[in-house]
N, C-alpha and C positions, 0 to 999 in steps of 0.2 A: 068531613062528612062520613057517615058510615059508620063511625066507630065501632071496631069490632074485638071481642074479648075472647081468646081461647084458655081454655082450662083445661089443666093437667093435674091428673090425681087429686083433685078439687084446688088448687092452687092457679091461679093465672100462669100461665105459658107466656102467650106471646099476645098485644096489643096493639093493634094496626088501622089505619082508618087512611081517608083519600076522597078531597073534592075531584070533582069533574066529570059531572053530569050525567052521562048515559053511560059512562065509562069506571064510574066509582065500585060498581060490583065486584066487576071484570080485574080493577088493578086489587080490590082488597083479598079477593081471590087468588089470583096470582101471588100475591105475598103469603098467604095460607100454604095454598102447594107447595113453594117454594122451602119454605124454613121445612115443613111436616115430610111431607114427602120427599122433597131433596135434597131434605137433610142441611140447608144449605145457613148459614149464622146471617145475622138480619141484616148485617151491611151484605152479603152477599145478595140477598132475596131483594131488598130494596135496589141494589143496581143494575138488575137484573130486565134482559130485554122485555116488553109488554105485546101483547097481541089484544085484539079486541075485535070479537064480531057481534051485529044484531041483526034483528029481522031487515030493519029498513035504516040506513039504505043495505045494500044486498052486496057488501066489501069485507075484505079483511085488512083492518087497519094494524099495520106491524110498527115496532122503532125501528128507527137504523140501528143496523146490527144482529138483525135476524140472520143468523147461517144461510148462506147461496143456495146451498143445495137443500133444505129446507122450503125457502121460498120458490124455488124450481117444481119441487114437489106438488105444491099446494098449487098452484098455476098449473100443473096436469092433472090432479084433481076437479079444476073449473074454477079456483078462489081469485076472483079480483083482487090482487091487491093492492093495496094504500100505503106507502110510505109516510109515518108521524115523526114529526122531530121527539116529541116527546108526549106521554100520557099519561094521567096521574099526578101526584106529589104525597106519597103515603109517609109518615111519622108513624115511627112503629116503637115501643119497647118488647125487647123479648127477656126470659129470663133462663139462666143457663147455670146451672147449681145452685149456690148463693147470691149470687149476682145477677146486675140485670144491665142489658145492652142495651144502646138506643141507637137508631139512624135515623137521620132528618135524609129525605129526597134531593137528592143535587140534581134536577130536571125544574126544581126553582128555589131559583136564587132567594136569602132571607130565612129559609130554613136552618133550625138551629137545635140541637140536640145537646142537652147540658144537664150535669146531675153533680149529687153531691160528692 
């Protein structure tokens, strides 16, 4: 779901998409910020913890593995939190010079990332 296409200097960058419903924006985003902003190479962005809020219900759903004191914060702020086993399953290709990378999601199982 989602499939989402970024482009660099008119070339495709990076390739990302992710079923799961009210949540699909939220994880294709998070892989966006992740590689762009933090810099971070696609197996890192795809194993990387997820967060997710919306209007209703009125929670902030996190993975395990959210930083303590992070989640401390956000609970003095007022954020309910949610502990999720897992959110998402994004297939991503990115490309990194001449090359391009892929990671299949290990939050499910059957995912498979394979090239020539």
């Amino acid at each position: 779901m989602s499939p989402t296409i970024v482009m660099k200097s008119g070339k495709p960058f990076l390739v990302t998409g992710s079923p799961g419903g009210s949540r699909i924006i939220t994880t294709t985003l998070q892989m966006i910020i992740n590689v762009i902003d933090h810099q971070m190479n696609i197996s890192e962005a795809t194993n990387a913890v997820r967060i997710h809020h919306q209007w209703f219900p009125d929670e902030l759903r996190i993975e395990e593995g959210l930083n303590q004191d992070t989640i401390r914060i956000l609970k003095t702020k007022g954020h309910r939190i949610i502990t999720k086993n897992a959110m998402g399953s994004t297939q991503s290709i990115m490309r990194s010079g001449k090359e391009l990378h892929g990671a299949s999601d290990p939050r499910t199982s059957g995912g498979l990332t394979a090239g020539d």
